[in-house]
N, C-alpha and C positions, 0 to 999 in steps of 0.2 A: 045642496049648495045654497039656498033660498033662505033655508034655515038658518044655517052658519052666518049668511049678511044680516038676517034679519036681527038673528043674538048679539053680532058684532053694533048693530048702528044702535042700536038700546041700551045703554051702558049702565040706565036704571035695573035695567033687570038681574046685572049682576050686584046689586046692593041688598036684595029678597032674597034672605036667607032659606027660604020656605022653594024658591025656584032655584035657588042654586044644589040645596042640597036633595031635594025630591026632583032631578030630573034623570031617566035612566041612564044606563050605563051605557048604551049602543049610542043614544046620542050625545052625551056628554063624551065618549069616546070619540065622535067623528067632529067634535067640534075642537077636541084638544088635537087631532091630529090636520085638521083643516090647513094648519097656519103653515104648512112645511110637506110637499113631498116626501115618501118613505126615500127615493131615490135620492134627491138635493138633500134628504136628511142624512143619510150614509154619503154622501158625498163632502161635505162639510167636515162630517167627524171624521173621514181618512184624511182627510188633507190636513185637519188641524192636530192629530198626533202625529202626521209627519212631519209637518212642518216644527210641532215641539220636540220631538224626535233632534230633527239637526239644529234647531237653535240650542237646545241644551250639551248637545257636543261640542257646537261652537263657545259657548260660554264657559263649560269646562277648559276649554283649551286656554283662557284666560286666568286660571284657580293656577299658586303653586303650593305643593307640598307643606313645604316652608311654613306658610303662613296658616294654610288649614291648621296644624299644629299649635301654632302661636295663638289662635280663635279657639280652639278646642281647650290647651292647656288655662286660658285665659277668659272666659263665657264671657264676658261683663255686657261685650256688646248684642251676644245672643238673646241674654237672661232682659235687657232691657228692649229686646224689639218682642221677644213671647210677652212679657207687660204691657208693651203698649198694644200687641195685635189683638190679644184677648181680655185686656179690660179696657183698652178704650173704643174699638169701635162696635161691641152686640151693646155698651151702654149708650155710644150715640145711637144706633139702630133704634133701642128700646125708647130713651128722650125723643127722637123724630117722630115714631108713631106715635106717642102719646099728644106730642105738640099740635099734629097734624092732625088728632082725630080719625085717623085711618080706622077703618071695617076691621074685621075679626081676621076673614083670608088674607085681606091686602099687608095688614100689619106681620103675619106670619113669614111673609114673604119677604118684607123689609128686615123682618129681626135673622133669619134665616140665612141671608146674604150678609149680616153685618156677622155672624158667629164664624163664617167660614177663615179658615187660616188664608195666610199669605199666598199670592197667585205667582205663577212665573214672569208676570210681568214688573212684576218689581224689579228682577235681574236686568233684564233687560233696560230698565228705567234707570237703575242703580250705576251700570255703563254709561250711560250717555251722561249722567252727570258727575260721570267722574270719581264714581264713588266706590268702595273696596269690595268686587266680586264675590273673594272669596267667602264673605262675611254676610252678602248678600245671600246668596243659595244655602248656606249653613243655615240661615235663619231660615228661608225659604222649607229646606228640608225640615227643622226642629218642629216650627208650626205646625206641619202638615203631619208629619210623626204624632205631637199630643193633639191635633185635632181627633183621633182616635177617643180619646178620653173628656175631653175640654167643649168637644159640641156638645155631647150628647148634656153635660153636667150645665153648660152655660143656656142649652135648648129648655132645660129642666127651670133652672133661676128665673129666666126671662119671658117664658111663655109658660105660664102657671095658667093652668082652661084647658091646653090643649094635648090631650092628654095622649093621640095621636103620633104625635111629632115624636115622643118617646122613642119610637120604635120605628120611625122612619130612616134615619139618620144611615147612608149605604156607607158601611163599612168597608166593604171590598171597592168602591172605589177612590176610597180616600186609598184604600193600599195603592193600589194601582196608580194612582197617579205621585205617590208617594214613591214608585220605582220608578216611572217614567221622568222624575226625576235627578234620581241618582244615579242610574244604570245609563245614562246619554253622560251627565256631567264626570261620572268615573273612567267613562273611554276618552272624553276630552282631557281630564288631567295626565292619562297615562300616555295620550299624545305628545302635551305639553315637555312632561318629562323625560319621556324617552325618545321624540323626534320633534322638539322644539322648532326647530326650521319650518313647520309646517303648520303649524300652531296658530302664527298670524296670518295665513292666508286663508284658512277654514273659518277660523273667526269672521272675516271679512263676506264669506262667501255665505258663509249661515245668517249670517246678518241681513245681508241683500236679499236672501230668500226668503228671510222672514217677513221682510219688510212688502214684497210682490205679495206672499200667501195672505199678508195681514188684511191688503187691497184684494184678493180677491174672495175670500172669506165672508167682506166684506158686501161684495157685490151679489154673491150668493146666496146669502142669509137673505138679504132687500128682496131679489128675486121671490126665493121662497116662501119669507112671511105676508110679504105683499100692504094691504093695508090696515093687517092686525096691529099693527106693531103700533097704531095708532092709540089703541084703548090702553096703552101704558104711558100714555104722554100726556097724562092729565096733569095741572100744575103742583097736586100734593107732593104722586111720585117723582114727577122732574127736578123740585126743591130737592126732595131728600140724595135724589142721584148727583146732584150737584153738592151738596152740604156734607153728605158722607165721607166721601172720595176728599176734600178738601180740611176736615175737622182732622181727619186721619193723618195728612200728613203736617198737618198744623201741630197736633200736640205729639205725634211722632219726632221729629227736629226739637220738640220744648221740651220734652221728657230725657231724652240723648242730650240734650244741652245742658238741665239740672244735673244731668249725673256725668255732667262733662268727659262727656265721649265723643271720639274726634270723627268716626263714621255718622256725623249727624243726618246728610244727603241719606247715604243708608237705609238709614232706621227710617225716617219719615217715608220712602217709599217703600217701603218691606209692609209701614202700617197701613196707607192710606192705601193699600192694594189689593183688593179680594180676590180669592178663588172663586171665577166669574165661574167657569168648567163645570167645578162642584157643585156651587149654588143650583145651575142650573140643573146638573143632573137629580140633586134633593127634590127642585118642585117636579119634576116628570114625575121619577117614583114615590114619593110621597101622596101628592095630591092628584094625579091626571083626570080620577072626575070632575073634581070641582075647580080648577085652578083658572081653568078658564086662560084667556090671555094673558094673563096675569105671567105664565111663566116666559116673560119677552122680559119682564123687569129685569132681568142679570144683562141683558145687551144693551139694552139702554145705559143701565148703570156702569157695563163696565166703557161704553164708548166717551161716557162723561169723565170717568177715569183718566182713564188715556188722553184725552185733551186736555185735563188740569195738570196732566203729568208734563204734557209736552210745552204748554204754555210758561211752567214751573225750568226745565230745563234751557228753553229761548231766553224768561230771564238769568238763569245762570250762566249759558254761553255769554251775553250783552254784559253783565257784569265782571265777568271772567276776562272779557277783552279791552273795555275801560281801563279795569286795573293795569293790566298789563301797559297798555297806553300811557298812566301817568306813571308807573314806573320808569318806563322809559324815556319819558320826559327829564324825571328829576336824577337819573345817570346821568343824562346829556351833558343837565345844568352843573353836575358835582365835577366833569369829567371836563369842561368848561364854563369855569366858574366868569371867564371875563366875557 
């Protein structure tokens, strides 16, 4: 334990390539598992596929038929959110490390997170502001589908050195969470359509749940990593975890705007949204000798997320209800004009 504080309060020492990459495998293994009980670590991961588990039935139950069809027969709005997921945010990823001067691991880690498809939190994001479900999870799905082919080729273009990463890239759990979320959202549409009466109260109720699991997730991770979580708060990675998340849904919404698509809420959250999950699952298997603290950057990153998203939706409720305000004013005045 003495060790692991001592490696942790040095943060020089993870910048010597010479100590990062010649330290053995027993203790670079007991320093990657330091940050997390094997216990709190399995406990975290059940709670967070059950809990994606019922949020995804619940937002099926929101999806109909109808319109899947209409999105299906009609891509426009798919084909521009695969565009923007995958060319615009592994090239901000790639422009931030270089801006930033970031190290050889640290930058791997930033481009890493930026190549991963669209996260299930955009769905969820994509509701609260109002925006067309069913078009949300179709992207949701498409992304995570060609991420199969699109990491490994976008891992190749952007990290040219590291020749590693090749062959890092876990296929089986892009499946995998690639059925995790089809196989919850196809029990919610068959809800929808075959006992619709129950549809909005599971919606409500998955919702709620997610929203308690997200709090305590939350508290349990803190617990867990304790004061690791510190050596990923320096102010390179915090910019980028702010700038990412925000660049994403900035030219997401401009991109769906040039091609005047009416899901522009949508699109901008489908793009500025990573698969936090994945990322993180890439540096454990990838890197675990060398990764060092470093693999805490997907939580930082995706909690930065989530608060751009949520500040981004408070202005559109405030806006949403303005409007409606002088609308109602100027009926008033039409409805009595004297």
């Amino acid at each position: 334990m003495a060790y692991t504080v001592y490696l942790f309060s040095e943060p020089d020492l993870w910048q010597n390539d010479s100590f990062s990459f010649n330290m053995t495998t027993a203790n670079t293994s007991s320093v990657y598992r330091a940050t997390m009980s094997p216990v709190m670590d399995k406990a975290v991961n059940i709670l967070m596929i059950t809990v994606l588990f019922i949020t995804m039935v619940s937002l099926g139950c929101t999806m109909e038929v109808s319109k899947i069809k209409g999105h299906i027969l009609k891509p426009k709005g798919v084909a521009i959110a695969v565009l923007s997921q995958y060319g615009i945010m592994p090239l901000t990823a790639f422009c931030l490390a270089k801006a930033f001067q970031l190290d050889e691991m640290t930058a791997v880690v930033v481009l890493i997170c930026g190549c991963c498809p669209g996260g299930n939190l955009s769905n969820i994001l994509a509701l609260a502001l109002q925006g067309d479900m069913n078009l949300s999870i179709l992207m949701t799905s498409c992304s995570t589908l060609l991420a199969l082919g699109m990491m490994p080729l976008l891992l190749y273009i952007y990290c040219q050195g590291f020749a590693d990463l090749q062959n890092s890239v876990p296929y089986v759990d892009i499946v995998i969470s690639l059925v995790m979320i089809l196989i919850p959202c196809g029990a919610g549409i068959l809800i929808n359509y075959y006992r619709p009466q129950y549809a909005k109260t599971i919606t409500k109720v998955g919702l709620t749940i997610m929203m308690l699991s997200i709090l305590a997730v939350g508290i349990l991770t803190s617990i867990g990593v304790g004061g690791s979580i510190l050596t990923v708060l320096a102010p390179p990675l915090m910019a980028i975890s702010v700038l990412m998340p925000l660049i994403g849904y900035a030219f997401g919404y401009i991109i769906s705007s040039l091609f005047r698509l009416n899901q522009r809420r949508t699109v901008a959250m489908e793009t500025g949204c990573q698969n936090i999950q994945l990322c993180s699952t890439i540096l454990k298997i990838a890197f675990p000798p060398t990764i060092g603290p470093l693999f805490l950057f997907p939580l930082v990153f995706g909690t930065l997320q989530l608060l751009e998203a949520l500040a981004l939706i408070v202005l559109f409720r405030c806006h949403q209800r303005f409007t409606k305000k002088d609308k109602g004013k100027i009926k008033t005045k039409d409805q009595n004009p004297l």
